[in-house]
C-alpha positions as CSV (number, residue, x, y, z in Angstrom):
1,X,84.9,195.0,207.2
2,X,84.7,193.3,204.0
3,X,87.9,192.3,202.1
4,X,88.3,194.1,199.1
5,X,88.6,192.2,195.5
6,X,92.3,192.7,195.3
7,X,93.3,191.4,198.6
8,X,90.2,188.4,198.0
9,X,92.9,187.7,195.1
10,X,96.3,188.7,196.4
11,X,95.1,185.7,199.6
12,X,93.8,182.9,196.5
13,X,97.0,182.9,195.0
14,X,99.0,183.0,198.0
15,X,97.3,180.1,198.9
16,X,97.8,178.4,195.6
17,X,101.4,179.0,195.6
18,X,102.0,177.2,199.1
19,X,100.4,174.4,197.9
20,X,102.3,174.4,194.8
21,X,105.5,174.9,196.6
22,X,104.4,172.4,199.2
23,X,103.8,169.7,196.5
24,X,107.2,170.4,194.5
25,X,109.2,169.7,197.9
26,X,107.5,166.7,199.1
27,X,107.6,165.2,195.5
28,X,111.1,165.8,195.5
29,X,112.0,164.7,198.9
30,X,109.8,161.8,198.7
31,X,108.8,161.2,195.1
32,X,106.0,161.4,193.9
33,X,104.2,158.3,193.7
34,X,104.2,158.1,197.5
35,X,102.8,162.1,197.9
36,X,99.2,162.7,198.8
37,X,97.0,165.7,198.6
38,X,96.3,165.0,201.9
39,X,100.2,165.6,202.4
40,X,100.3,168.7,200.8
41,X,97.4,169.9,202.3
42,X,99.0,169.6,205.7
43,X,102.0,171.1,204.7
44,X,100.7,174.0,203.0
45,X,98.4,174.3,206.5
46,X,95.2,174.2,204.7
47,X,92.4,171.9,204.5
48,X,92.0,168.7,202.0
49,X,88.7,170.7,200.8
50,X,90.8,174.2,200.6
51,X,93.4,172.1,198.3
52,X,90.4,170.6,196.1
53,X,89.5,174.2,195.7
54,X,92.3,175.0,194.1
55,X,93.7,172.0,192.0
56,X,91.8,168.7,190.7
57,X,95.3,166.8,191.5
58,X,99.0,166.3,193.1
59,X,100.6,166.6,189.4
60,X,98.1,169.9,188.9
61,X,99.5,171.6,191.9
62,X,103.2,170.4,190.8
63,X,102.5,172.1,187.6
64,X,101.2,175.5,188.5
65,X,104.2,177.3,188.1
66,X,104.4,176.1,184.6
67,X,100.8,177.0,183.9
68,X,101.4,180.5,185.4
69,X,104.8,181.1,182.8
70,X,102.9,179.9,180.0
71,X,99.6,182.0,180.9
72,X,102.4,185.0,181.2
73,X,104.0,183.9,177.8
74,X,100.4,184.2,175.7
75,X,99.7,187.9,177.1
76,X,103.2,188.4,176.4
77,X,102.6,187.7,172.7
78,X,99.2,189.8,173.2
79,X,101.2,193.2,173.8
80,X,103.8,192.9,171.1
81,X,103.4,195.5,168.3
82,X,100.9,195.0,165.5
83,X,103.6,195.2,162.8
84,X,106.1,192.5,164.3
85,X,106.4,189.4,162.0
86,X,105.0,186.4,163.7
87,X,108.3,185.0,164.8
88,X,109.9,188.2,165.8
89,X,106.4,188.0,168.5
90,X,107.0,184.8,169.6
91,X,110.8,185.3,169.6
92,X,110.5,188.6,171.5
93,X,108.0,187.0,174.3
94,X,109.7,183.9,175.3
95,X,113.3,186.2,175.6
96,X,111.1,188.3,178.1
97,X,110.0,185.6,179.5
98,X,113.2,184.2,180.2
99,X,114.5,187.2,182.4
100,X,111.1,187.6,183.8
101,X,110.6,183.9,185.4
102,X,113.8,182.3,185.3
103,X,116.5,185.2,185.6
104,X,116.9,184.6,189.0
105,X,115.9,180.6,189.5
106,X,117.9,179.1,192.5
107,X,120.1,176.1,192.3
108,X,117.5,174.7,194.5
109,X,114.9,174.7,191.5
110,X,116.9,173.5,189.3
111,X,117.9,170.9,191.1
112,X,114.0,169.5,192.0
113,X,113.3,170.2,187.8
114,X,115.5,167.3,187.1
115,X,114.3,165.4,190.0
116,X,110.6,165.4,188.7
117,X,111.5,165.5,185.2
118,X,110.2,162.4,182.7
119,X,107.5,161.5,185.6
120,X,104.6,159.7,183.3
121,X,101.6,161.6,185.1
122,X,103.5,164.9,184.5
123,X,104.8,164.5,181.0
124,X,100.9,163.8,180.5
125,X,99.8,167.3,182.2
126,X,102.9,169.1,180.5
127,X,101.8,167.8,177.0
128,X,97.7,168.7,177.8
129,X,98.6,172.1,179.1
130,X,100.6,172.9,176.0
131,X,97.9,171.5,173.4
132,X,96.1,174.3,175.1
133,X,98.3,177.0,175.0
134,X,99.2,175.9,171.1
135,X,95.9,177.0,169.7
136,X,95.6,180.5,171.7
137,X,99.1,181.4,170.4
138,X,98.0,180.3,166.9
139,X,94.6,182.3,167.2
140,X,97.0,185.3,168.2
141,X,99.1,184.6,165.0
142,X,96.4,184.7,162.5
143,X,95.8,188.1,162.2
144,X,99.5,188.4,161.8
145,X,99.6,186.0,158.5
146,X,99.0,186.8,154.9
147,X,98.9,184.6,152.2
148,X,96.9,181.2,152.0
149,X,95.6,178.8,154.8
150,X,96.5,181.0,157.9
151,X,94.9,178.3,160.5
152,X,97.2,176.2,159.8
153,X,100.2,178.2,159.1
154,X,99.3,179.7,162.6
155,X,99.2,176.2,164.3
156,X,102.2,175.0,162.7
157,X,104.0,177.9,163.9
158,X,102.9,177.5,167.8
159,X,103.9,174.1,167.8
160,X,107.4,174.6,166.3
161,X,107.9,177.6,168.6
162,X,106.4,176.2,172.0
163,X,108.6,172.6,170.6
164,X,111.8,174.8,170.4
165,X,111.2,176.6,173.6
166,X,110.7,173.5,175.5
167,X,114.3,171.9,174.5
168,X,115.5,175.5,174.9
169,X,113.9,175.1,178.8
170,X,115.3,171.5,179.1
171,X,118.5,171.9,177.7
172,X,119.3,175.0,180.3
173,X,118.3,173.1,183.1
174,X,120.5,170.2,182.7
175,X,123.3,172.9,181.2
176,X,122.8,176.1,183.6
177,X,126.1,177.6,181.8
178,X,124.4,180.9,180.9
179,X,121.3,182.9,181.1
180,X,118.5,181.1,179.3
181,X,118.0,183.8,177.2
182,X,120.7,182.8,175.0
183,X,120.2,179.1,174.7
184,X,116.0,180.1,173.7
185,X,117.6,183.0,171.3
186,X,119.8,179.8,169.6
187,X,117.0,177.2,169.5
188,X,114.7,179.5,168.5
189,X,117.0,180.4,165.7
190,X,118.1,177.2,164.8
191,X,114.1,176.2,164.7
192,X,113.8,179.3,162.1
193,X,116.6,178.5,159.8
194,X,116.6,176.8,156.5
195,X,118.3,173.4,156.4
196,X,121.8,173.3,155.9
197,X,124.8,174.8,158.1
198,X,124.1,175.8,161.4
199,X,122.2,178.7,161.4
200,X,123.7,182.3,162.5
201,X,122.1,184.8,164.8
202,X,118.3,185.1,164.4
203,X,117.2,187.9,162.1
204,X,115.3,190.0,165.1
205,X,118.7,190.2,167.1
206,X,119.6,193.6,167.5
């Protein structure tokens, strides 16, 4: 019997998390300089081909569960109400986002985020995948603008939110104190705030 769509599906991206977990642990037992696809390939129990299949590299595959939060974060944005300001959207998402993906991180993850963090090749795919996801959060912001040159308004915006959310992400890793939530609810507020005196709670709180 043929396999249906969803379980066609349901097998890909079990397949594309083993090899994403498989290349997290071997970069941080080994580092990753010295990992090889062939490596994870082995580990994850698939072929080199089967692994080509899925990523284009080692720091791809290391990456995928960051590509699968941001992916999450822009169809968050999608399904926030039509008559939330722009930052009350992107404000809104990335606290959802918080509980969803990293309500419930283990020490374990946390541990092999600092490991791998400030690699060369990964800053590079970290800075590439979020020039992407910038300009489909500003096309999403757009038709949420009024007033003169919304492009640009709408790009500036991205990149201060994604920019705040990522020392938000950073800061809480090296500072696991308390939920995430709360540190990307402060940055986020701080980022929204005039200059001056450190900034109270963010106006969407509540």
């Amino acid at each position: 019997m043929d396999e249906s769509p969803g379980l066609r599906e349901r097998k890909k991206a079990a397949t594309r998390l083993a090899l994403h977990e498989a290349a997290l642990r071997l970069a941080t037992e080994h580092g990753l300089d010295r990992v090889t696809v062939e490596a994870i390939a082995d580990t994850a129990n698939v072929s080199r081909r089967t692994f080509s299949n899925y990523f284009s590299s080692k720091e791809e595959a290391i990456f995928h569960g960051d590509a699968v939060r941001l992916r999450r974060l822009l169809e968050l944005v999608r399904r926030q109400p039509p008559d939330a300001s722009p930052w009350q959207v992107l404000s809104r998402a990335a606290e959802r986002l918080a509980e969803e993906a990293y309500g419930n991180a283990p020490p374990s993850w946390l541990v092999r985020r600092r490991q791998l963090r400030g690699h060369p090749a990964l800053v590079a795919h970290q800075i590439a995948a979020y020039t992407t996801i910038e300009r489909d959060l500003a096309d999403e912001l757009v038709p949420r603008l009024d007033g003169p040159d919304p492009a640009l308004r709408s790009r500036v915006l991205a990149a201060t939110f994604l920019a705040s959310l990522r020392v938000a992400v950073q800061h809480w890793i090296d500072h696991p104190d308390g939920p995430l939530r709360d540190v990307i609810r402060a940055a986020l507020a701080q980022a929204s705030a005039p200059p001056g005196p450190a900034a109270g709670p963010p106006p969407y709180a509540g």
